[in-house]
C-alpha positions as CSV (number, residue, x, y, z in Angstrom):
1,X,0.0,0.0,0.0
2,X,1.1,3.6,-0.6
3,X,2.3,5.8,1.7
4,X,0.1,8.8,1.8
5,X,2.6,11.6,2.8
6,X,0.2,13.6,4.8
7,X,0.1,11.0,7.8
8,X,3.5,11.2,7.4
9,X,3.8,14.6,8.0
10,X,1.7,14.5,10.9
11,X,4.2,12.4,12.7
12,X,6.9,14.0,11.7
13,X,5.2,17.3,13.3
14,X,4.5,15.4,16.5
15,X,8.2,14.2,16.5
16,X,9.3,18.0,16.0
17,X,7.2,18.8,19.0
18,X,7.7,16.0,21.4
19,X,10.8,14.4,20.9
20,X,13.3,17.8,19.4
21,X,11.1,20.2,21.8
22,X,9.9,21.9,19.0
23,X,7.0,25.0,20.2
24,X,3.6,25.0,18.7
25,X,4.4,27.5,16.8
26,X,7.2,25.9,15.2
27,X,5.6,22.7,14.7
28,X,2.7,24.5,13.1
29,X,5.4,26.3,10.9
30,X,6.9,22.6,9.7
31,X,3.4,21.5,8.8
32,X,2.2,24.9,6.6
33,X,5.6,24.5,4.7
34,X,5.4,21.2,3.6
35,X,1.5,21.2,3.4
36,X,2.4,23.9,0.4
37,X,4.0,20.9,-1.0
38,X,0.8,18.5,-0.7
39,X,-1.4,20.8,-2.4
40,X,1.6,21.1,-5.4
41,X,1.4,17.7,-5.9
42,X,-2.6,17.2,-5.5
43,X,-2.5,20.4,-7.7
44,X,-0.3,18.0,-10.8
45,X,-1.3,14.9,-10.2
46,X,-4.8,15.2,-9.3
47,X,-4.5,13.1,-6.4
48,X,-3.0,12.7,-2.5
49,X,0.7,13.1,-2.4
50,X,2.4,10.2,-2.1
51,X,5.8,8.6,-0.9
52,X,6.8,8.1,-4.3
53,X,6.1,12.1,-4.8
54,X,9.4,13.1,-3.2
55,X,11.8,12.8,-5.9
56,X,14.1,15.5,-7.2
57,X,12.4,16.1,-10.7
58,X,9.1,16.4,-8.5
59,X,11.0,18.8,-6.3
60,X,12.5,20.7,-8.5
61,X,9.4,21.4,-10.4
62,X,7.2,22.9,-7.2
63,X,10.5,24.9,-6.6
64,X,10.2,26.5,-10.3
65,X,6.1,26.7,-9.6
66,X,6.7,29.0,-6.9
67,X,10.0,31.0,-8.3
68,X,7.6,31.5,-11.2
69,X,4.6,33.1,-8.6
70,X,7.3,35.8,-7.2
71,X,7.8,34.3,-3.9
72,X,10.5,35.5,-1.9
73,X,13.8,34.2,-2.1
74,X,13.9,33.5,1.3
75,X,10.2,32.0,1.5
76,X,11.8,29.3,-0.8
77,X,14.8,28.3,1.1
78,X,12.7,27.8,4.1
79,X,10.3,25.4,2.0
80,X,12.8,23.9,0.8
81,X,14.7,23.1,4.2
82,X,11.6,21.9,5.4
83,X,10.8,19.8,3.0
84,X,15.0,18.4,3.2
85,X,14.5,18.1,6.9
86,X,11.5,16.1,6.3
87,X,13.1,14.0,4.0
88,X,16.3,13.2,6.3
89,X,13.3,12.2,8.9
90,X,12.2,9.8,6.4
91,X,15.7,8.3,5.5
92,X,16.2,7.6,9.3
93,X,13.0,5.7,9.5
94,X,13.8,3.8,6.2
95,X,11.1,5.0,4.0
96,X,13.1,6.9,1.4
97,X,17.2,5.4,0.8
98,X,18.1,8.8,0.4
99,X,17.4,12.7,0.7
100,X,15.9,13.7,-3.0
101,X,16.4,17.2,-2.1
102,X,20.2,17.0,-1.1
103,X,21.2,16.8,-5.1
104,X,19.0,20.1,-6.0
105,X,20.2,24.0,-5.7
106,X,19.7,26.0,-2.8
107,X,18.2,29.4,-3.0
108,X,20.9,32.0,-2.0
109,X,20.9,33.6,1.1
110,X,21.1,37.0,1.2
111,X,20.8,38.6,5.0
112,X,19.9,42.1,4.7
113,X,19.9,44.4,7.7
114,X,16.1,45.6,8.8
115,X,14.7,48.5,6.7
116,X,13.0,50.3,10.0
117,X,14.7,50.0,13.6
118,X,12.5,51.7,16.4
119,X,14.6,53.7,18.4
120,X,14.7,54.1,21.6
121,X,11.9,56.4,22.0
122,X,9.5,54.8,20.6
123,X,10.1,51.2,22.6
124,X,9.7,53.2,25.7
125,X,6.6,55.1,24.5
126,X,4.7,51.7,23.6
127,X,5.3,50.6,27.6
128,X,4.1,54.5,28.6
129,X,1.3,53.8,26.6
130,X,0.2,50.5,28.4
131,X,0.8,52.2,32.0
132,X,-1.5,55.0,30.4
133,X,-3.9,52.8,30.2
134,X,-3.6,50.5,33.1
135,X,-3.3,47.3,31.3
136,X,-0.6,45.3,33.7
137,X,-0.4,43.1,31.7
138,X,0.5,45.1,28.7
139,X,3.0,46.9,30.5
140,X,4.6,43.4,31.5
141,X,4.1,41.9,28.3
142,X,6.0,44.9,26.4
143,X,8.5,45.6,29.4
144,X,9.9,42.1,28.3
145,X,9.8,43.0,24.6
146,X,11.8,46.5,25.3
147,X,14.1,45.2,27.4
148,X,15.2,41.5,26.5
149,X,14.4,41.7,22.4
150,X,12.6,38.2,22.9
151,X,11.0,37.1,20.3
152,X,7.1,36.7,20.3
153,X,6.3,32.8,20.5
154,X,8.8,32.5,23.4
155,X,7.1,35.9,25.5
156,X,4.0,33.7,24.7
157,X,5.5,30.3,26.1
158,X,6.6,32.1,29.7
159,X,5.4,30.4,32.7
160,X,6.0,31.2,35.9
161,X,8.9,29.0,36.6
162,X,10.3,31.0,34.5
163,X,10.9,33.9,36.8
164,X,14.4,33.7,38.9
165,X,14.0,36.8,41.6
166,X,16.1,39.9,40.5
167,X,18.3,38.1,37.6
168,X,15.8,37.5,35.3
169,X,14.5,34.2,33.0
170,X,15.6,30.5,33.2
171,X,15.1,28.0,31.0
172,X,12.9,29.6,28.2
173,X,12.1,27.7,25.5
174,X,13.8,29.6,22.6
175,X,13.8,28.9,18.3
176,X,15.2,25.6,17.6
177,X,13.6,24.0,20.6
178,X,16.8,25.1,22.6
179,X,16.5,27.1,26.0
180,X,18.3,30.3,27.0
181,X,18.8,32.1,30.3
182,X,17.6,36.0,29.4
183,X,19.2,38.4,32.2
184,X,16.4,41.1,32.7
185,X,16.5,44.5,34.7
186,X,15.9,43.9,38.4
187,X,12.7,46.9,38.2
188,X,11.4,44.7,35.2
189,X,11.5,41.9,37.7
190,X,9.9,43.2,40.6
191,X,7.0,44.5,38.5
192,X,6.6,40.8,37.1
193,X,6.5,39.2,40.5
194,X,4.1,41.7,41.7
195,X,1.9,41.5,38.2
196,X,1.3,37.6,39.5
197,X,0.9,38.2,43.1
198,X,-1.8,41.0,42.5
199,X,-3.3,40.5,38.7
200,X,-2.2,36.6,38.0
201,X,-3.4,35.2,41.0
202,X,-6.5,36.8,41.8
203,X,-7.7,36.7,38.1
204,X,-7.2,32.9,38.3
205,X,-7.8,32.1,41.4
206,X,-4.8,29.7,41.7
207,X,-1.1,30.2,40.4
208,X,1.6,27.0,40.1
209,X,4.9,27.1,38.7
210,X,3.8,25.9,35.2
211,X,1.4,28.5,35.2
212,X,1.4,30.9,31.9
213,X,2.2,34.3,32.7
214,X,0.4,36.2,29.9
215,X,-3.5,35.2,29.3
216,X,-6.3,36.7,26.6
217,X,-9.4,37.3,28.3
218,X,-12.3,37.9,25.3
219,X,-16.1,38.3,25.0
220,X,-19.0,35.1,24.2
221,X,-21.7,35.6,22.3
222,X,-23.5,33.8,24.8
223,X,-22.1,36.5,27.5
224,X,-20.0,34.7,29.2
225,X,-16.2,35.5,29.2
226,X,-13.2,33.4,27.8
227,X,-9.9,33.4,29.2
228,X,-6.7,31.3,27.6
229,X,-3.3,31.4,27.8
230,X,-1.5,33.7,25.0
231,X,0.1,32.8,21.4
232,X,2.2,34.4,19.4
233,X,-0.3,35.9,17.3
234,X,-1.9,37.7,20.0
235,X,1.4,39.4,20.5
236,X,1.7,40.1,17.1
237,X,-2.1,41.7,17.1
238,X,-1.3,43.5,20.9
239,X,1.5,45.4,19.2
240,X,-0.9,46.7,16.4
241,X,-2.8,47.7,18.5
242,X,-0.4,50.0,20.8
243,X,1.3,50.9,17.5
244,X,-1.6,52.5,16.1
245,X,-1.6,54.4,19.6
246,X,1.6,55.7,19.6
247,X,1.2,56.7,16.0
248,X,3.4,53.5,14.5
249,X,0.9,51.2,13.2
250,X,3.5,49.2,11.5
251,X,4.9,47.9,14.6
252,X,5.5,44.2,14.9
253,X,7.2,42.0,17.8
254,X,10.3,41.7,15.9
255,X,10.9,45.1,15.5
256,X,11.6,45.9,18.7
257,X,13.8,42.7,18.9
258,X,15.9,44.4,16.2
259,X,15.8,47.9,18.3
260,X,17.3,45.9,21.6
261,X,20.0,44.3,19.4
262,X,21.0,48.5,17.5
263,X,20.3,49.6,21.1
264,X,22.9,47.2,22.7
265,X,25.3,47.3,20.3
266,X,25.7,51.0,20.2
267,X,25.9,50.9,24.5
268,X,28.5,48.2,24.3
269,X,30.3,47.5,21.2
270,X,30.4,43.8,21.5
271,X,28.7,41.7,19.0
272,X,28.9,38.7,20.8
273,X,27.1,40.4,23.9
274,X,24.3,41.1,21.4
275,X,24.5,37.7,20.3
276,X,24.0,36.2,23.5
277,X,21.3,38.2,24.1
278,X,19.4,37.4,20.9
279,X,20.0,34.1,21.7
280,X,21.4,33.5,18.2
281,X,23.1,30.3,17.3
282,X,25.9,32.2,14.4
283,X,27.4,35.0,14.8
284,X,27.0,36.2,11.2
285,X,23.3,36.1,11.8
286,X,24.5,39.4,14.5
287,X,26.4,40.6,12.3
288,X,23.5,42.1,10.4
289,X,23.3,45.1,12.8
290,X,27.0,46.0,12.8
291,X,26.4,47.2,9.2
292,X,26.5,51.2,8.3
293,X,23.4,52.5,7.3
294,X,23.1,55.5,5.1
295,X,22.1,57.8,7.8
296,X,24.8,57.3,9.6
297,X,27.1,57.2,6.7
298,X,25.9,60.6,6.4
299,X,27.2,61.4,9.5
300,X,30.5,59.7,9.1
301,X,31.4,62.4,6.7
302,X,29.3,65.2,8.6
303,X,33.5,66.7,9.2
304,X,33.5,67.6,5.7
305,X,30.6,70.2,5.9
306,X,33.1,73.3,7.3
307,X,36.0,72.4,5.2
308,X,34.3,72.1,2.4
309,X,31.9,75.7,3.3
310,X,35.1,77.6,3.3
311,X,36.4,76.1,-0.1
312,X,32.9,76.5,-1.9
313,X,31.4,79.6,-0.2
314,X,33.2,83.0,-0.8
């Protein structure tokens, strides 16, 4: 019988998730990658993908389907390493002999430094705004964001085991299913311990170690209320929301993960301080914010401007 490659990926996002200590979030990222894949194939063949489906012509073809649809360069290598990390899954459990995707080109990389960096500013307007409106939560929630640069699907996975008195977060569950120790100011700190003595606790009624730290709380339409433990995307949606507020309604989590890193780096002049912090595995993936940027290569040369007034001016 045929292998239908759809069970297949199921497991293989369960084995992401249980076994390399994949998040949601990332296992849900594995599945929409190579589901794009399914729907090629279903798309060509007019049936279920199958085992026999991953071969390199077969590949090679949805590659060209979706360099053809203007997909970003990048969007590609990520399907694509899905799809080869998939694949090496397979070999290991001895349903393929080898990796089909190994023999085919990779899309380049090209790291680019990020167009907009919120400055300092700004980060600390978005927490104003949330002690302007009373929201502890908020305030918590984008304390953490301001001041550690974490990204969004681990502020969403904090529990309260998480919290280590004045030093900060232990063990948080970072990408790549690793974890990472994030030192955080001591008044940062003291406002999250006090956030789940006096908001956490009384709003739940009960608080244990492997409680979440940051719930949504919405409306029924049978009038009742709903309360659940945060994801990512209610980050994501949170920061819209105090964007618009602050008059930056293109804010998004990762932003102020790249102002930290600009932020840090221009305090310390150490790469590999921002690099720890980031929790970054390379080095060269740091390196993107060590790069001049016009506006400051304006100012490099900013000298010039008397010299050259007395040699052009009269």
């Amino acid at each position: 019988m045929a292998h239908q490659l759809i069970d297949l990926v199921e497991q293989f996002c369960k084995y992401q998730r249980n076994q390399r200590g994949r998040t949601e979030g990332g296992a849900r990222t594995y599945r929409w990658n190579l589901e794009q894949f399914l729907r090629f194939v279903r798309a060509r063949e007019g049936r279920l993908a199958r085992l026999a489906d991953l071969r390199a012509p077969t590949i090679q073809a949805w590659m060209d389907d979706m360099a053809a649809s203007d997909l970003a360069l990048s969007t590609l290598r990520c399907r694509q390493s899905t799809l080869s990390s998939f694949c090496i899954w397979l070999v290991k459990r001895e349903f393929l002999l080898a990796n089909p995707v190994a023999p085919l080109d990779r899309p380049p990389h090209h790291r680019e430094p990020p167009a907009q960096v919120p400055g300092s500013a700004l980060m600390d307007g978005l927490v104003r705004a949330a002690v302007a409106r009373g929201r502890p939560r908020d305030v918590a929630l984008f304390a953490l964001l301001r001041f550690t640069g974490m990204r969004r699907a681990s502020l969403a996975a904090l529990r309260v085991r998480h919290l280590d008195g004045d030093w900060g977060l232990r063990g948080v569950r970072v990408k790549g299913g690793r974890t990472q120790d994030i030192p955080v100011p001591p008044a940062v700190m003291r406002f999250l311990q006090e956030y789940v003595e006096r908001v956490l606790a009384p709003q739940l009624g009960a608080v244990t170690p492997d409680t979440p730290l940051f719930w949504s709380k919405w409306g029924r339409r049978d009038g009742g209320r709903a309360c659940e433990p945060m994801t990512g995307k209610n980050v994501w949606r949170l920061c819209k929301v105090y964007g618009r507020r602050i008059g930056y309604p293109e804010l998004k989590p990762h932003d102020l993960r790249h102002g930290v890193a600009v932020e840090v780096l221009s305090q310390r002049h150490d790469l590999e301080e921002v690099r720890a912090l980031l929790g970054h595995a390379r080095i060269d993936t740091t390196q993107l914010y060590a790069r001049i940027r016009p506006p400051e290569l304006k100012r490099a040369v900013a000298f010039y401007e008397d010299q050259a007034q007395r040699m052009l001016v009269g």
